[in-house]
PyMOL Python script that loads the backbone (N, CA, C, O; Angstrom):
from pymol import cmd

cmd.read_pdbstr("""\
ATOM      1  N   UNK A   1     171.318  30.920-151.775  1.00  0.00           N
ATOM      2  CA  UNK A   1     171.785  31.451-150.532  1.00  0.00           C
ATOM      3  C   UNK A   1     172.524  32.779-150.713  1.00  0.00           C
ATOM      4  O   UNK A   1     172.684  33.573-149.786  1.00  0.00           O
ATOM      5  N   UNK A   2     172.951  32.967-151.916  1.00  0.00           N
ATOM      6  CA  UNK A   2     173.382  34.546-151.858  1.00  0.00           C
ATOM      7  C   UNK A   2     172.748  35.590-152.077  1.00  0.00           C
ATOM      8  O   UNK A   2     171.819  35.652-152.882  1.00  0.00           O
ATOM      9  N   UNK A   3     173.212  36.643-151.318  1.00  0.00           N
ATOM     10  CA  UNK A   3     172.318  37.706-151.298  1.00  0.00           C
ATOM     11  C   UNK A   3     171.442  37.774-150.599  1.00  0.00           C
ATOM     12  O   UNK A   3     170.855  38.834-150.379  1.00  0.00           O
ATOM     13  N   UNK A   4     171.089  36.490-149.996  1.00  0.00           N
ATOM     14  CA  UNK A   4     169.873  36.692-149.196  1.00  0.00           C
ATOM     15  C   UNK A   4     170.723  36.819-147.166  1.00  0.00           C
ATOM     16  O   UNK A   4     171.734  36.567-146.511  1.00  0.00           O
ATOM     17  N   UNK A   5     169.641  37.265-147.100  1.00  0.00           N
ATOM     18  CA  UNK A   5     169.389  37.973-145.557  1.00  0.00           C
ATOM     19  C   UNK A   5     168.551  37.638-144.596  1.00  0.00           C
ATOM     20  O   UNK A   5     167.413  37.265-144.879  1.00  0.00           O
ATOM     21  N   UNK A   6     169.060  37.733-143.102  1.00  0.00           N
ATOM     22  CA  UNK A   6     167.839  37.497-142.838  1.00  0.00           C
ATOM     23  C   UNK A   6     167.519  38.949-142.341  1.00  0.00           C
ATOM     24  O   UNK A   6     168.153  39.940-141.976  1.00  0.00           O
ATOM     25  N   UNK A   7     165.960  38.498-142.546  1.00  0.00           N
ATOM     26  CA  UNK A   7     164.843  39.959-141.901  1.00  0.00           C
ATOM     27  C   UNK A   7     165.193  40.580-140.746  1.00  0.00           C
ATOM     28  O   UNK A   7     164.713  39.976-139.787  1.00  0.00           O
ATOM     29  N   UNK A   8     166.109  41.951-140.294  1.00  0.00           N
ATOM     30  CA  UNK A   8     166.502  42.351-138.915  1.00  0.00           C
ATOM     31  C   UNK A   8     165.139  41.775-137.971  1.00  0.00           C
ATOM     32  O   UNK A   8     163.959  41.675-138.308  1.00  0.00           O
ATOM     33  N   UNK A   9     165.677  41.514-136.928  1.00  0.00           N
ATOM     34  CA  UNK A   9     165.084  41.147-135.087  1.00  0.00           C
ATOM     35  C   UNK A   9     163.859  42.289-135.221  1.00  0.00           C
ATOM     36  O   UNK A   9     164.151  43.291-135.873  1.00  0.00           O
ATOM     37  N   UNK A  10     162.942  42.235-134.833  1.00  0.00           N
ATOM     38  CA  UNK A  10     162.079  43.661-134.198  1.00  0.00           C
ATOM     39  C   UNK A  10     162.671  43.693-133.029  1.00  0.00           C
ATOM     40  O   UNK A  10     162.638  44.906-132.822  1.00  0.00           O
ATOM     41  N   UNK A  11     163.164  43.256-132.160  1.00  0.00           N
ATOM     42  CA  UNK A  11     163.577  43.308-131.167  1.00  0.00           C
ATOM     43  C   UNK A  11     165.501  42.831-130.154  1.00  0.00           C
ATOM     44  O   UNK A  11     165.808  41.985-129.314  1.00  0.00           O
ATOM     45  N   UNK A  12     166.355  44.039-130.958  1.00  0.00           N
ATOM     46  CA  UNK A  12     167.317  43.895-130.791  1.00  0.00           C
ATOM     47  C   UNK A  12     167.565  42.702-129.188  1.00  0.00           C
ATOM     48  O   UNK A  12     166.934  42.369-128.185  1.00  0.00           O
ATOM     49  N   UNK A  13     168.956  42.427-129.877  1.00  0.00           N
ATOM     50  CA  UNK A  13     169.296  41.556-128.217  1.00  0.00           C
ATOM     51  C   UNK A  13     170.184  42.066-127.236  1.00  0.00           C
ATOM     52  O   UNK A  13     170.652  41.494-126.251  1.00  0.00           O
ATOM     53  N   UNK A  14     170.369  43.377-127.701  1.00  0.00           N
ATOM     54  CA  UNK A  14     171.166  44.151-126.480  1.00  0.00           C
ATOM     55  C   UNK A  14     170.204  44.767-125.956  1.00  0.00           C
ATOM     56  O   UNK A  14     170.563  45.487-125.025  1.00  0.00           O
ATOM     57  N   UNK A  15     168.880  44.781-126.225  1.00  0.00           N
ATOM     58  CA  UNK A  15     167.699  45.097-125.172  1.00  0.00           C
ATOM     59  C   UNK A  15     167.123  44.945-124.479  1.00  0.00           C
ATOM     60  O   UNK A  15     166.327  45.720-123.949  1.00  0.00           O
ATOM     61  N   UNK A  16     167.484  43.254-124.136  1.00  0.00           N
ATOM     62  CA  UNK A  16     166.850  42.268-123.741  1.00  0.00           C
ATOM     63  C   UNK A  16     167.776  41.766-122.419  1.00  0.00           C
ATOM     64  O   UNK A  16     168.897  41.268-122.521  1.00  0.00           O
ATOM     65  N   UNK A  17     167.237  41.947-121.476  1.00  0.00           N
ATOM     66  CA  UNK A  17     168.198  41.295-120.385  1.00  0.00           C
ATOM     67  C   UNK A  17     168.349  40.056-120.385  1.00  0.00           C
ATOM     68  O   UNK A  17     167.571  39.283-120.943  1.00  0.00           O
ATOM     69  N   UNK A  18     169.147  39.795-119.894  1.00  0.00           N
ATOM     70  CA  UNK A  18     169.942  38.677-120.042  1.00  0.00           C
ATOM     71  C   UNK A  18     169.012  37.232-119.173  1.00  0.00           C
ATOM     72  O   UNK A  18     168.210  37.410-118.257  1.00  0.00           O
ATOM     73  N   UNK A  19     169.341  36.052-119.677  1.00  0.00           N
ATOM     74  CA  UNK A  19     167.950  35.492-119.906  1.00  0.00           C
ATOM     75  C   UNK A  19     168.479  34.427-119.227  1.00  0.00           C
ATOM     76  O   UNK A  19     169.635  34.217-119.595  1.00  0.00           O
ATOM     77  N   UNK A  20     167.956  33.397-118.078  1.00  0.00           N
ATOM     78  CA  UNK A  20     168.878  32.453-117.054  1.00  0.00           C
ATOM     79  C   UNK A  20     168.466  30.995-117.967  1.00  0.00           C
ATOM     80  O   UNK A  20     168.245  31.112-119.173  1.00  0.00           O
ATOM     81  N   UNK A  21     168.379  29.537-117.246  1.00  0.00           N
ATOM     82  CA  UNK A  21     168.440  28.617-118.577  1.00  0.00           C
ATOM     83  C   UNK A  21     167.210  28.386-118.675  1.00  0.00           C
ATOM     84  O   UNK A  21     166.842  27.398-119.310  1.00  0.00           O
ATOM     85  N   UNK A  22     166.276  29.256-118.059  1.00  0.00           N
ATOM     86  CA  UNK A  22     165.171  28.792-118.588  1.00  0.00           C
ATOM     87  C   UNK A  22     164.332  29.262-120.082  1.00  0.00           C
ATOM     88  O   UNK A  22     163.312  28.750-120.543  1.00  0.00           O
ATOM     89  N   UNK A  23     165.042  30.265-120.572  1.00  0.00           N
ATOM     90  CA  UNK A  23     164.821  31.383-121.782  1.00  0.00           C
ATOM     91  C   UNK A  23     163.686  32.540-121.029  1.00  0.00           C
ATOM     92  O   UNK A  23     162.865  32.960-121.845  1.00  0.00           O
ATOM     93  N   UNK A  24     163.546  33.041-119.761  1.00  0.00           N
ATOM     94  CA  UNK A  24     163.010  33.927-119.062  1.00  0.00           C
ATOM     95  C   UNK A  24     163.794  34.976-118.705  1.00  0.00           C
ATOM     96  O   UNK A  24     164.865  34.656-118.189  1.00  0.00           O
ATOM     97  N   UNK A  25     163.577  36.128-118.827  1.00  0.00           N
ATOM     98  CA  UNK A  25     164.420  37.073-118.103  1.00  0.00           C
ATOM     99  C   UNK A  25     164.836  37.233-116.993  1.00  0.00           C
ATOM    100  O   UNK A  25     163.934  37.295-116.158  1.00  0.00           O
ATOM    101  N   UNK A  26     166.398  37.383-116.391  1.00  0.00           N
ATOM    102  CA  UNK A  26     166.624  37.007-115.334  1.00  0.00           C
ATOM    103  C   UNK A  26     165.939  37.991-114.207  1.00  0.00           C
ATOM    104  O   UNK A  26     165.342  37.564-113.218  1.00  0.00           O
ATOM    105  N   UNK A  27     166.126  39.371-114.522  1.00  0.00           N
ATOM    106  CA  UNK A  27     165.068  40.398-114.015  1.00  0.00           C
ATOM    107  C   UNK A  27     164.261  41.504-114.883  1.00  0.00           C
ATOM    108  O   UNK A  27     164.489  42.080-115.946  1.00  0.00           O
ATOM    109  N   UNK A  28     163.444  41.524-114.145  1.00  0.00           N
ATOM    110  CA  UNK A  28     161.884  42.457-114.628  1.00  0.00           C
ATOM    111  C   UNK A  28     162.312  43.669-114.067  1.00  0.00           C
ATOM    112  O   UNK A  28     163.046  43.840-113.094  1.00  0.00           O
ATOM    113  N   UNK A  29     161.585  44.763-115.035  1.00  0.00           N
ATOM    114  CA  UNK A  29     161.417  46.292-114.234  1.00  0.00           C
ATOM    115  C   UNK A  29     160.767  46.163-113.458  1.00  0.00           C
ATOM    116  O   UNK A  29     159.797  45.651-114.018  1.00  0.00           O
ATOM    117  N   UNK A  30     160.430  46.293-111.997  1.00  0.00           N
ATOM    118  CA  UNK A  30     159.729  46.288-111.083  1.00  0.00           C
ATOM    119  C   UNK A  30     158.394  46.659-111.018  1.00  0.00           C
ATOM    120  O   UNK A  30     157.419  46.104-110.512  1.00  0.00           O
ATOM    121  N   UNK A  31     158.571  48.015-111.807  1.00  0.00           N
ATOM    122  CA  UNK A  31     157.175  49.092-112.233  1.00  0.00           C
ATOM    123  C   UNK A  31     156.600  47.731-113.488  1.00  0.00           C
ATOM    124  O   UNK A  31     155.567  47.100-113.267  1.00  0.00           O
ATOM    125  N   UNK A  32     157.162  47.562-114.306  1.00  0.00           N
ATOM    126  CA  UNK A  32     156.207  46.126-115.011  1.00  0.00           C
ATOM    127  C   UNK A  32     155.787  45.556-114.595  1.00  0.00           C
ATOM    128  O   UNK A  32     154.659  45.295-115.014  1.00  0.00           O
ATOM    129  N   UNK A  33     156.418  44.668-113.108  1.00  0.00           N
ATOM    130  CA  UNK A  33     155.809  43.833-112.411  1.00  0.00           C
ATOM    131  C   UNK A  33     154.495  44.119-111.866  1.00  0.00           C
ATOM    132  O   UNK A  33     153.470  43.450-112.000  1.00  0.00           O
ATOM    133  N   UNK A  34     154.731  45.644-110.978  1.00  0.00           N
ATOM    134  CA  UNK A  34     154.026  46.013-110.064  1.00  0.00           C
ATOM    135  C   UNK A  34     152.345  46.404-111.294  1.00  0.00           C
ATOM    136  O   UNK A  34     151.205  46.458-110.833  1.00  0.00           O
ATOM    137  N   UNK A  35     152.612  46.565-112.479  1.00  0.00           N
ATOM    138  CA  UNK A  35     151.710  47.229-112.858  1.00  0.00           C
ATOM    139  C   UNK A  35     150.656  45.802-113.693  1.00  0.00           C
ATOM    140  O   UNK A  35     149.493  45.824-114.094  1.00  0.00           O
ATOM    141  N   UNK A  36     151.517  44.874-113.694  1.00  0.00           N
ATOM    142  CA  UNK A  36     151.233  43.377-114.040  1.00  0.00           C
ATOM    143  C   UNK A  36     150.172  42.360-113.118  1.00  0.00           C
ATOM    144  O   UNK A  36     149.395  41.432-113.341  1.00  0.00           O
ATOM    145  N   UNK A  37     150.723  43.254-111.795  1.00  0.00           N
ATOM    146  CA  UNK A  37     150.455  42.077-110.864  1.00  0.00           C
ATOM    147  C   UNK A  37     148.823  43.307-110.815  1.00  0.00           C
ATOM    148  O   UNK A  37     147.828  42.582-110.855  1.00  0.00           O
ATOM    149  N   UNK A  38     148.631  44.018-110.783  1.00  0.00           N
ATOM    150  CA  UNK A  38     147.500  45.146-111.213  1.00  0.00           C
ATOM    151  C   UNK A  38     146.450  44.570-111.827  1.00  0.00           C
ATOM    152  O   UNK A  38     145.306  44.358-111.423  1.00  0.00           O
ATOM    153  N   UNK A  39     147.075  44.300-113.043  1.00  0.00           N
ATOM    154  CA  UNK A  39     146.156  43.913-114.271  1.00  0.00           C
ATOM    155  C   UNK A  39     145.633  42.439-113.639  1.00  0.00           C
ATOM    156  O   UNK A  39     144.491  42.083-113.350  1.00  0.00           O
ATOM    157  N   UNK A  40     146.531  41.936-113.569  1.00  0.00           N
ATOM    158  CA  UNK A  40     145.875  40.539-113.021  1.00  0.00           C
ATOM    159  C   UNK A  40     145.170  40.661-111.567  1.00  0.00           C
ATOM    160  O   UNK A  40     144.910  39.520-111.185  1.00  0.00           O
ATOM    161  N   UNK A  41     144.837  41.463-110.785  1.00  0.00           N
ATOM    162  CA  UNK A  41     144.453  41.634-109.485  1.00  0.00           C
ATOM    163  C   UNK A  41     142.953  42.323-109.771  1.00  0.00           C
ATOM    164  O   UNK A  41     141.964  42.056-109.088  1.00  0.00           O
ATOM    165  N   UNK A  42     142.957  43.299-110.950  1.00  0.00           N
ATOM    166  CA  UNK A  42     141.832  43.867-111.334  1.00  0.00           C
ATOM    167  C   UNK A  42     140.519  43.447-112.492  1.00  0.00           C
ATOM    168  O   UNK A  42     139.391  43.847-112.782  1.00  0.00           O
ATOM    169  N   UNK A  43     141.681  42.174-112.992  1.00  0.00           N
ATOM    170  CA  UNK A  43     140.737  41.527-114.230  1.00  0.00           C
ATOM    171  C   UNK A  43     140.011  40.144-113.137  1.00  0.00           C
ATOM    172  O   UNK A  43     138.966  39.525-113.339  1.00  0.00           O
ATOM    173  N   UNK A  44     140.856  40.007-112.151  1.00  0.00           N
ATOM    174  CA  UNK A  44     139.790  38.786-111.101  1.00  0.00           C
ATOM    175  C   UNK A  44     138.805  39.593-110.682  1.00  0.00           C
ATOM    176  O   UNK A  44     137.651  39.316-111.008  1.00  0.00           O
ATOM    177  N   UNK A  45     139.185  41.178-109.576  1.00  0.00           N
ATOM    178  CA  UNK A  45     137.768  41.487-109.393  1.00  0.00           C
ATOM    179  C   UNK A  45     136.732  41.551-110.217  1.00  0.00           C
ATOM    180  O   UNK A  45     135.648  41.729-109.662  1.00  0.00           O
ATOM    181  N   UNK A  46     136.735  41.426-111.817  1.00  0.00           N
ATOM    182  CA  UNK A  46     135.716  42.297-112.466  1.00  0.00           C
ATOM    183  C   UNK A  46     134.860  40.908-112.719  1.00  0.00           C
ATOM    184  O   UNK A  46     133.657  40.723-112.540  1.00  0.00           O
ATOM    185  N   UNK A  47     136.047  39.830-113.279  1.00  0.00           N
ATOM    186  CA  UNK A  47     135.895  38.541-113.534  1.00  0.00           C
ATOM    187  C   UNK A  47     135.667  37.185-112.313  1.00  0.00           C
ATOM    188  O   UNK A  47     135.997  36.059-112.685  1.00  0.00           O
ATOM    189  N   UNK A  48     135.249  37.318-111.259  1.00  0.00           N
ATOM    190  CA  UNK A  48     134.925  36.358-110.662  1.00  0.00           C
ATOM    191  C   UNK A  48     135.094  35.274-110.859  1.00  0.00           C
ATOM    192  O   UNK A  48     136.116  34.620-110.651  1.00  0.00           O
ATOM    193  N   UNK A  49     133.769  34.835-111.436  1.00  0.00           N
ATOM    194  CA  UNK A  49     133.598  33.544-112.175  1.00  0.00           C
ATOM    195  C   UNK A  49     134.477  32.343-113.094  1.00  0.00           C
ATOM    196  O   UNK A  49     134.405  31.137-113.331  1.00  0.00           O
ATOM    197  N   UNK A  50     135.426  33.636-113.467  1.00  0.00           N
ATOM    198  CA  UNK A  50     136.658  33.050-114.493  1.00  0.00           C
ATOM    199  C   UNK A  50     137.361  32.202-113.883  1.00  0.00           C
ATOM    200  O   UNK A  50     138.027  32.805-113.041  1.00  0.00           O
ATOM    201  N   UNK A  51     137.598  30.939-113.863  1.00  0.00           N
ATOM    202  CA  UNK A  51     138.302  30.074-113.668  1.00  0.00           C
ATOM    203  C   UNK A  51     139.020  29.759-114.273  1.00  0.00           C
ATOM    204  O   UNK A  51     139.615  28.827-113.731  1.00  0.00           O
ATOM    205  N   UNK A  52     139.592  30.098-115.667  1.00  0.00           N
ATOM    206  CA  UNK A  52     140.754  29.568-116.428  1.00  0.00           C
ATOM    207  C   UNK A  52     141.402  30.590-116.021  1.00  0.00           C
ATOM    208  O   UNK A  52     141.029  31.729-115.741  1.00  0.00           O
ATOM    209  N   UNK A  53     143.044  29.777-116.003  1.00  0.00           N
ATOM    210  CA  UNK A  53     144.228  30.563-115.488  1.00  0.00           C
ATOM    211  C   UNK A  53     144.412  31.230-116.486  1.00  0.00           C
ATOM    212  O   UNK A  53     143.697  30.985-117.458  1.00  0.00           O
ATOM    213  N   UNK A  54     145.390  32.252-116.579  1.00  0.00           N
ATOM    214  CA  UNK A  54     146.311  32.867-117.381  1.00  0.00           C
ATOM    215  C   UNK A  54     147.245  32.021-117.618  1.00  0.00           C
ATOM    216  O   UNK A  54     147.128  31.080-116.833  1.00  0.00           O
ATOM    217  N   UNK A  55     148.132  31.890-118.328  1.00  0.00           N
ATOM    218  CA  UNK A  55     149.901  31.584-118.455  1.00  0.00           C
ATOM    219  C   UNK A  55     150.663  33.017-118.185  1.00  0.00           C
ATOM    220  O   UNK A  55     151.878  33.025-117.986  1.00  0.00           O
ATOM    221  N   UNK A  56     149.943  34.143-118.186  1.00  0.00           N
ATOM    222  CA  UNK A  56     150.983  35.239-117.754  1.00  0.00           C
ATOM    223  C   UNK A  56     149.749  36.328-118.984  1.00  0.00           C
ATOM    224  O   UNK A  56     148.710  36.173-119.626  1.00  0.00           O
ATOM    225  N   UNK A  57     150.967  37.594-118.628  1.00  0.00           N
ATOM    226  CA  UNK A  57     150.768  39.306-119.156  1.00  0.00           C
ATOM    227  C   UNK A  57     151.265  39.505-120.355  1.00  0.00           C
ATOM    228  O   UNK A  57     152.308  38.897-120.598  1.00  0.00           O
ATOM    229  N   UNK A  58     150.853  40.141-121.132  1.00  0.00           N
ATOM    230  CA  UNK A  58     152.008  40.982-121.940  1.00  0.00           C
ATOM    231  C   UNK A  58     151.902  41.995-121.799  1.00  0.00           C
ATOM    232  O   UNK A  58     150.725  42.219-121.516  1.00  0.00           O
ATOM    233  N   UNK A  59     152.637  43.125-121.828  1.00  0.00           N
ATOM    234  CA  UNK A  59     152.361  44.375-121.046  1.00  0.00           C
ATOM    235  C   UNK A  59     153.460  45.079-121.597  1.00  0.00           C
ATOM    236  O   UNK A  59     154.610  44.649-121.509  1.00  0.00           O
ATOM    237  N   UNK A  60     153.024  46.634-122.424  1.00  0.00           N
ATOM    238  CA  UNK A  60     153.530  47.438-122.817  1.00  0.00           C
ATOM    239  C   UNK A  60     154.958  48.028-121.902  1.00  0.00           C
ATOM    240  O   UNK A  60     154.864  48.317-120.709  1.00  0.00           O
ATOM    241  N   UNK A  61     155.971  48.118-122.510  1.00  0.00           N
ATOM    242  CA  UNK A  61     157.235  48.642-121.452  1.00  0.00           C
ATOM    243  C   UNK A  61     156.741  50.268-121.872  1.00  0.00           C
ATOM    244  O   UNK A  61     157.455  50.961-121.147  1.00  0.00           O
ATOM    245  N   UNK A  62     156.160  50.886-122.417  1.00  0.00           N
ATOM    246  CA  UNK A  62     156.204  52.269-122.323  1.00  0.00           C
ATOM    247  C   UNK A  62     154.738  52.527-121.550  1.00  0.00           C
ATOM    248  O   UNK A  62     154.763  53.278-120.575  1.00  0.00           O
ATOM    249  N   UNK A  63     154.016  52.188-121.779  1.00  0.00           N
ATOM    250  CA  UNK A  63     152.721  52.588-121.178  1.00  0.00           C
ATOM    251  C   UNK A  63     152.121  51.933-120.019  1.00  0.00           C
ATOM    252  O   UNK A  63     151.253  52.431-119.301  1.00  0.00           O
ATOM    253  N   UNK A  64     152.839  50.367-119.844  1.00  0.00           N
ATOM    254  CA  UNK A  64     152.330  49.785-118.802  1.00  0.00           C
ATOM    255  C   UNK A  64     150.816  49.337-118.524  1.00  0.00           C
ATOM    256  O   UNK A  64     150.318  49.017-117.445  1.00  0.00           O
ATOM    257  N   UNK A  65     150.000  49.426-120.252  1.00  0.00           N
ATOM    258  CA  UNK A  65     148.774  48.651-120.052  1.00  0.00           C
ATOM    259  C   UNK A  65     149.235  47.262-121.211  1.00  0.00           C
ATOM    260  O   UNK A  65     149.806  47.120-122.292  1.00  0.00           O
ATOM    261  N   UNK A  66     148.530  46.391-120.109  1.00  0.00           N
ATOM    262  CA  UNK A  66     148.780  45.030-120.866  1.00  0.00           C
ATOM    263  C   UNK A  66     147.005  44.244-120.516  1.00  0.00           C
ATOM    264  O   UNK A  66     145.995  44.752-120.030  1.00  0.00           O
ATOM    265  N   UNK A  67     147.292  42.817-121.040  1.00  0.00           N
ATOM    266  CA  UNK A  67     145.897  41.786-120.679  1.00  0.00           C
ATOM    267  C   UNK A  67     146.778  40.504-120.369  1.00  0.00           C
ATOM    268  O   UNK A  67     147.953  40.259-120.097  1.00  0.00           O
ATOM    269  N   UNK A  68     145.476  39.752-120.571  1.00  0.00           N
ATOM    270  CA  UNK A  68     145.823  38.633-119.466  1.00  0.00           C
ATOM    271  C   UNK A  68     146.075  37.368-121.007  1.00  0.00           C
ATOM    272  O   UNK A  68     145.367  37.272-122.009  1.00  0.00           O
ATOM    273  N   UNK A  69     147.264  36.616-120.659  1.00  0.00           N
ATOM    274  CA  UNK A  69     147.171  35.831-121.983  1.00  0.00           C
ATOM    275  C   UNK A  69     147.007  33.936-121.488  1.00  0.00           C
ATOM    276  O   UNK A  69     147.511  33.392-120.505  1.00  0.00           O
ATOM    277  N   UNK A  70     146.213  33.363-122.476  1.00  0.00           N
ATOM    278  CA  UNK A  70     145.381  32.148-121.779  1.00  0.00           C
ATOM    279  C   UNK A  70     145.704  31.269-122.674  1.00  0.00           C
ATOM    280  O   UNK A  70     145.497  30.089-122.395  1.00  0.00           O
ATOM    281  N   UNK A  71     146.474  31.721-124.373  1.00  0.00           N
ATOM    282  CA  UNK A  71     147.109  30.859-125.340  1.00  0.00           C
ATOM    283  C   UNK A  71     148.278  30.099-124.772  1.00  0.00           C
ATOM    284  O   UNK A  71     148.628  30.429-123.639  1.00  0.00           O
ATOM    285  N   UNK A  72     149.020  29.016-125.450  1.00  0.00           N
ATOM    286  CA  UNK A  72     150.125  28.530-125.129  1.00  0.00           C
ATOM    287  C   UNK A  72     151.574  29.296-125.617  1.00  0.00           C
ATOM    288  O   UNK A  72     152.633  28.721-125.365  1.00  0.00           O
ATOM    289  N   UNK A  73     151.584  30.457-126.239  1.00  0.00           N
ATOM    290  CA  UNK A  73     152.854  31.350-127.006  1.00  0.00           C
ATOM    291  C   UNK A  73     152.356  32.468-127.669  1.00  0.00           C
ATOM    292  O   UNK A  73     152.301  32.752-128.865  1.00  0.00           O
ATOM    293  N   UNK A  74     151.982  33.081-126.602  1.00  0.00           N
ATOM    294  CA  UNK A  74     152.078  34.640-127.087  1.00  0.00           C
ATOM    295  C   UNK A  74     152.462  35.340-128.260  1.00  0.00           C
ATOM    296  O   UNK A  74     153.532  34.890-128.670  1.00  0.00           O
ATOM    297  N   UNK A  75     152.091  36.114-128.853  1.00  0.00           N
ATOM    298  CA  UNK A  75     152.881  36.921-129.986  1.00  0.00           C
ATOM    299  C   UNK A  75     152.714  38.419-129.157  1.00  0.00           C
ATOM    300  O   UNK A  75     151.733  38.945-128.632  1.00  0.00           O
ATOM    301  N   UNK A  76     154.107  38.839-129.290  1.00  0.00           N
ATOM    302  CA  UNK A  76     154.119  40.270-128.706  1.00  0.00           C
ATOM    303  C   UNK A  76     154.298  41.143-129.530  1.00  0.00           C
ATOM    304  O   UNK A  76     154.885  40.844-130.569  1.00  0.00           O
ATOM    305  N   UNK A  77     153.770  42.700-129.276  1.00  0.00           N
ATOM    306  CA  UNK A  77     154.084  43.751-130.721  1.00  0.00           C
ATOM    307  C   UNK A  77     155.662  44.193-129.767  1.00  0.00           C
ATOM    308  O   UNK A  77     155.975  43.800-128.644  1.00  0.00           O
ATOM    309  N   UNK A  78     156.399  45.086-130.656  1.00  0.00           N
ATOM    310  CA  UNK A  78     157.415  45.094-130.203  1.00  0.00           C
ATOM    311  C   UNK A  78     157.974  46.086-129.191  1.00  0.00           C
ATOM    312  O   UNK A  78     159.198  46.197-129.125  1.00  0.00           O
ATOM    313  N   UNK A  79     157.258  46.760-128.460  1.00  0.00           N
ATOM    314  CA  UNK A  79     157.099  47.211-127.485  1.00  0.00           C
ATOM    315  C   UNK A  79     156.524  46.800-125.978  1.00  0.00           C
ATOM    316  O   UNK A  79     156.267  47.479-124.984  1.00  0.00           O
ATOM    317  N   UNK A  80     156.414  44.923-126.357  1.00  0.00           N
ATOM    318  CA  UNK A  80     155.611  44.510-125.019  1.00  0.00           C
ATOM    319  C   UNK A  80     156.475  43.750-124.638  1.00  0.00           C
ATOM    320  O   UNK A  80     157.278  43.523-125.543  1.00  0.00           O
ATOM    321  N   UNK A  81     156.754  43.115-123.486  1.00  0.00           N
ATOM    322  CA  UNK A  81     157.053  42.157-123.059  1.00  0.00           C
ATOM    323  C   UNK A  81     156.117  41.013-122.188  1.00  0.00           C
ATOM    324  O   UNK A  81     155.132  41.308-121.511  1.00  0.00           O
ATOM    325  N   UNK A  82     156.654  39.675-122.368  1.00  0.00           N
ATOM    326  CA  UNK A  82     155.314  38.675-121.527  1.00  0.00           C
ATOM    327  C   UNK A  82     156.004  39.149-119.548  1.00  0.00           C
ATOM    328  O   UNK A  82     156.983  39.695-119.039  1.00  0.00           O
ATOM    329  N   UNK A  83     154.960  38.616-119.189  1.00  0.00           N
ATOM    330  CA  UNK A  83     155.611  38.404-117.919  1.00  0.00           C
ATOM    331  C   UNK A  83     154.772  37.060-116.933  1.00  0.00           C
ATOM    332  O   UNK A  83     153.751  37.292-116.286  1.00  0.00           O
ATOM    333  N   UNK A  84     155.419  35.715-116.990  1.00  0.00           N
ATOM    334  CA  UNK A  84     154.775  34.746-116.542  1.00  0.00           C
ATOM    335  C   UNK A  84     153.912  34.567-115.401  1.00  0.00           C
ATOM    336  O   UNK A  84     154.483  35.034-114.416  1.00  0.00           O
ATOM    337  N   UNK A  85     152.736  34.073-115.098  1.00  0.00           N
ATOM    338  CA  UNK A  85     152.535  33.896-113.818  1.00  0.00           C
ATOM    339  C   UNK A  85     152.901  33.341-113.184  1.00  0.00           C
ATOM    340  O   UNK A  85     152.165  33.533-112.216  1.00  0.00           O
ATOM    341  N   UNK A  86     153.858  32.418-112.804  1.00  0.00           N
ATOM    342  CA  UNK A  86     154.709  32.630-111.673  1.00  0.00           C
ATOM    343  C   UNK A  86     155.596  33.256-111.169  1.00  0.00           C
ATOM    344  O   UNK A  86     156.341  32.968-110.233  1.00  0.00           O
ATOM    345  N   UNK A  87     155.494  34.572-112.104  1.00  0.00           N
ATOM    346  CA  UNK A  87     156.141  35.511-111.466  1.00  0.00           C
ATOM    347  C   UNK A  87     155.226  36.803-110.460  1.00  0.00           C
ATOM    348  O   UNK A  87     155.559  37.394-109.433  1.00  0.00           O
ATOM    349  N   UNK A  88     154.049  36.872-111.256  1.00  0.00           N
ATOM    350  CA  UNK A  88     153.433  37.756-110.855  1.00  0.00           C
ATOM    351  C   UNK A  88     152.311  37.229-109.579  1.00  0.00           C
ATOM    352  O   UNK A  88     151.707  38.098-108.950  1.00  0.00           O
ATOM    353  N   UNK A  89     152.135  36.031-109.322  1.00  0.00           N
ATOM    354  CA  UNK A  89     151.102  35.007-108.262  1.00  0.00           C
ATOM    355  C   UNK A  89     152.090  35.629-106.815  1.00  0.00           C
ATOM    356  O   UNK A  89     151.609  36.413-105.997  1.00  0.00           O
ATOM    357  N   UNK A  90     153.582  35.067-106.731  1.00  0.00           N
ATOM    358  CA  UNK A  90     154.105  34.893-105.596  1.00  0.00           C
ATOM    359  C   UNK A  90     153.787  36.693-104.342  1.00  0.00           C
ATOM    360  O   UNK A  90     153.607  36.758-103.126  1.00  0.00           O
ATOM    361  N   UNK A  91     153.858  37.848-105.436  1.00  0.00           N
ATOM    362  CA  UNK A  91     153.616  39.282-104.649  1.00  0.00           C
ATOM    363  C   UNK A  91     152.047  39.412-104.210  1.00  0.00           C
ATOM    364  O   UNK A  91     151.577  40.206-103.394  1.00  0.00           O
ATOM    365  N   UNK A  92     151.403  38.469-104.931  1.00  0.00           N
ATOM    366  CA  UNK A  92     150.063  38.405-104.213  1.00  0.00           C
ATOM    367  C   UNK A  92     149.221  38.154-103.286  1.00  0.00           C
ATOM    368  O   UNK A  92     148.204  38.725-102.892  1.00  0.00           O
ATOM    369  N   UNK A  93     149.807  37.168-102.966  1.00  0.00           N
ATOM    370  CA  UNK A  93     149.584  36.054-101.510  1.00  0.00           C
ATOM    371  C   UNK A  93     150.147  36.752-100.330  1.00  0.00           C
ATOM    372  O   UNK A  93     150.121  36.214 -99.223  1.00  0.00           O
TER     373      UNK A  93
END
""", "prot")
cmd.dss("prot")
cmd.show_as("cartoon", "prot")
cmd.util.cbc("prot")
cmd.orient("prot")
């Protein structure tokens, strides 16, 4: 145990808003949302047929292109964040 370390975060926690008890962020950048609820609005038109849900986005905070994720736990690079579908379903309807 000495000497050893652990491996810094890729993703500091003063970056990370603050998270309610569900381990979700309590709020989203809006422009993420808005550009989320996009991706998922534009991958149904193309995709019709697709009947399996998503569980949600991951979606770049600098560039704002993300895809649609259908695994049970995401791995994000460290510039993305997830964003669940039930967050992004309710602005749709």
């Amino acid at each position: 145990m000495y000497g050893l370390q652990q491996p810094p975060s890729p993703v500091s926690q003063s970056t990370l808003p603050p998270a309610d008890t569900t381990g979700l962020p309590a709020v989203l950048n809006p422009a993420l949302l808005k550009s989320a609820r996009q991706i998922y609005r534009t991958y149904y038109e193309v995709h019709p047929e697709d009947t399996q849900r998503p569980i949600g986005i991951a979606i770049s905070t600098k560039t704002h292109r993300g895809k649609l994720i259908f695994g049970d736990r995401p791995v994000l690079l460290p510039n993305e964040c997830f964003i669940p579908l039930n967050q992004i379903e309710p602005g749709l309807h």
